[in-house]
C-alpha positions as CSV (number, residue, x, y, z in Angstrom):
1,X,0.0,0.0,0.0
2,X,1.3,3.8,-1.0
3,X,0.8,6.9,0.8
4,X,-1.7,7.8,-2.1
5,X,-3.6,4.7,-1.8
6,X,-4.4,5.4,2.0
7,X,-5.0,8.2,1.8
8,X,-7.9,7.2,-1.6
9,X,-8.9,4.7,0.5
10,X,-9.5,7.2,3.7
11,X,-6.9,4.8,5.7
12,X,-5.3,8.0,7.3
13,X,-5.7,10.2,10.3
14,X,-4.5,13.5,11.3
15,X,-5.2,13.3,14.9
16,X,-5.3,17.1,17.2
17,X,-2.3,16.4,18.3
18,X,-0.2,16.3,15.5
19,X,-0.1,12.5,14.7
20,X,-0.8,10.6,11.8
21,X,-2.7,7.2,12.1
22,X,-2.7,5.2,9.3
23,X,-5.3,1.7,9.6
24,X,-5.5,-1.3,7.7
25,X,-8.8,-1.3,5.5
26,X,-10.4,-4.2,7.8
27,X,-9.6,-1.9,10.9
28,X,-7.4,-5.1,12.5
29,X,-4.5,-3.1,12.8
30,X,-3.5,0.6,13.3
31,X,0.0,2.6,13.2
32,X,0.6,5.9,14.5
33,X,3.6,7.9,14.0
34,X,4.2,10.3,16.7
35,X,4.3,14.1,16.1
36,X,8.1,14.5,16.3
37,X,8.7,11.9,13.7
38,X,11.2,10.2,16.3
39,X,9.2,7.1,17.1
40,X,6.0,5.3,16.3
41,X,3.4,2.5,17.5
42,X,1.6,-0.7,15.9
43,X,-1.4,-1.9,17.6
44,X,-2.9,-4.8,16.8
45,X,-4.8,-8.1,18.0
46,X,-2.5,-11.0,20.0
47,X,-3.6,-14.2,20.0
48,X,-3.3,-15.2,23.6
49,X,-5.7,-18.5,23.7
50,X,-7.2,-21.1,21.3
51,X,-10.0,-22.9,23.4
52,X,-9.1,-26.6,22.9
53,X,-13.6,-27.0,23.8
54,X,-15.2,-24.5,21.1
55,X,-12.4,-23.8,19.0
56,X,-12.6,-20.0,19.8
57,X,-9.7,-17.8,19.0
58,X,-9.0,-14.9,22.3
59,X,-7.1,-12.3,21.4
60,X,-5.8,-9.1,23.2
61,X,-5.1,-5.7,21.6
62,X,-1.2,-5.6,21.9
63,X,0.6,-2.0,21.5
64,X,4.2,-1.7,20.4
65,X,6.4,1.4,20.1
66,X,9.4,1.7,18.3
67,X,12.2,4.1,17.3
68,X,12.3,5.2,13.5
69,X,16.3,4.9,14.2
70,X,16.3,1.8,15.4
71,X,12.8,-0.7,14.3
72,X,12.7,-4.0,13.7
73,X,13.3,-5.1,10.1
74,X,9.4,-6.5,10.5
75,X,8.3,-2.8,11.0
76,X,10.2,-0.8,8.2
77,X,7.5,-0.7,5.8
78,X,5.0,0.0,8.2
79,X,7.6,2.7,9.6
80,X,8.3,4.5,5.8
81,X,4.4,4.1,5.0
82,X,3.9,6.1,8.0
83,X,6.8,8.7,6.7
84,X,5.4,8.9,3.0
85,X,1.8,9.6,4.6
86,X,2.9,12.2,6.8
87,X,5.7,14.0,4.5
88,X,2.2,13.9,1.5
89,X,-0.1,15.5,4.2
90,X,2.6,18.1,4.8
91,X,2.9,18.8,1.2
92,X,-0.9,19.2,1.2
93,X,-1.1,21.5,3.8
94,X,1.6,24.1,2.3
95,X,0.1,24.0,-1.1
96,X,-2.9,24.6,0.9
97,X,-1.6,27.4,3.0
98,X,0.7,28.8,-0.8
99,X,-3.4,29.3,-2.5
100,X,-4.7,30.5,0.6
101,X,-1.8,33.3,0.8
102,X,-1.7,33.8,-3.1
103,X,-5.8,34.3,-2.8
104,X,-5.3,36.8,0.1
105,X,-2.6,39.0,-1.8
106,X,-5.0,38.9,-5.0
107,X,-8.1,40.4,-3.0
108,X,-5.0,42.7,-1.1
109,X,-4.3,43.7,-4.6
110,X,-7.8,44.5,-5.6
111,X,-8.6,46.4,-2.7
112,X,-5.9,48.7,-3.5
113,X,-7.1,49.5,-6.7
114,X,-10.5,50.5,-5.8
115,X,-9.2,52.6,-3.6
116,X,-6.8,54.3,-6.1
C-alpha cells in the first residue's frame, strides 16, 4: 500500500495532536507515528488463547512502540508508510496554505485598486 492509496482509500488520520494514524482497511490493525517523527506504534490483536472445547480464538489488543532509528526489520515498511503519509499531508497543507496566501494577496491587490 502507497501513501496515495491510504489516503484514496480514507486509511489515514490527522489526529489534534499532530499524529498521523494510518489503519489497515479491515480496521485489525493501526500505526501511528508520533508528532516528532522520532518514534512510532503498531497496535494490533495478540492471539493469547485457542479454546481446545469451542475452537474459539482470544485475542488481546497488543501495542508496540518503536524508534524510526532503530525498528525491527518487520516494521520498516510500516515505519516509511507512516513517513510517506505524513511528508504527503505536509505537502498538502503548504500547497494549501501557498493558495490561501496567493488568494489573500490577489483580494490585497484589488482592494488597493478600488481605492486608487
Amino acid at each position: 500500500c502507497s501513501a496515495e492509496d491510504a489516503l484514496a482509500a480514507g486509511l489515514v488520520q490527522q489526529l489534534p495532536d499532530g499524529r498521523v494514524a494510518v489503519s489497515t482497511a479491515d480496521s485489525s490493525a493501526r500505526m501511528v507515528l508520533h508528532h516528532h517523527r522520532r518514534r512510532f506504534a503498531v497496535c494490533y490483536p495478540l492471539l493469547v488463547e485457542e479454546s481446545q472445547v469451542d475452537g474459539k480464538y482470544h485475542y488481546v489488543w497488543h501495542t508496540q512502540v518503536f524508534s524510526l532509528q532503530d525498528s525491527p526489520a518487520r516494521w520498516q515498511s510500516a515505519a516509511e508508510l507512516l513517513l510517506a503519509v505524513s511528508d504527503r499531508l505536509q505537502e498538502e497543507e503548504a500547497a494549501r496554505c501557498s493558495e490561501t496566501a496567493a488568494a489573500v494577496a490577489a483580494q490585497a491587490g484589488a482592494n488597493s485598486a478600488h481605492t486608487a
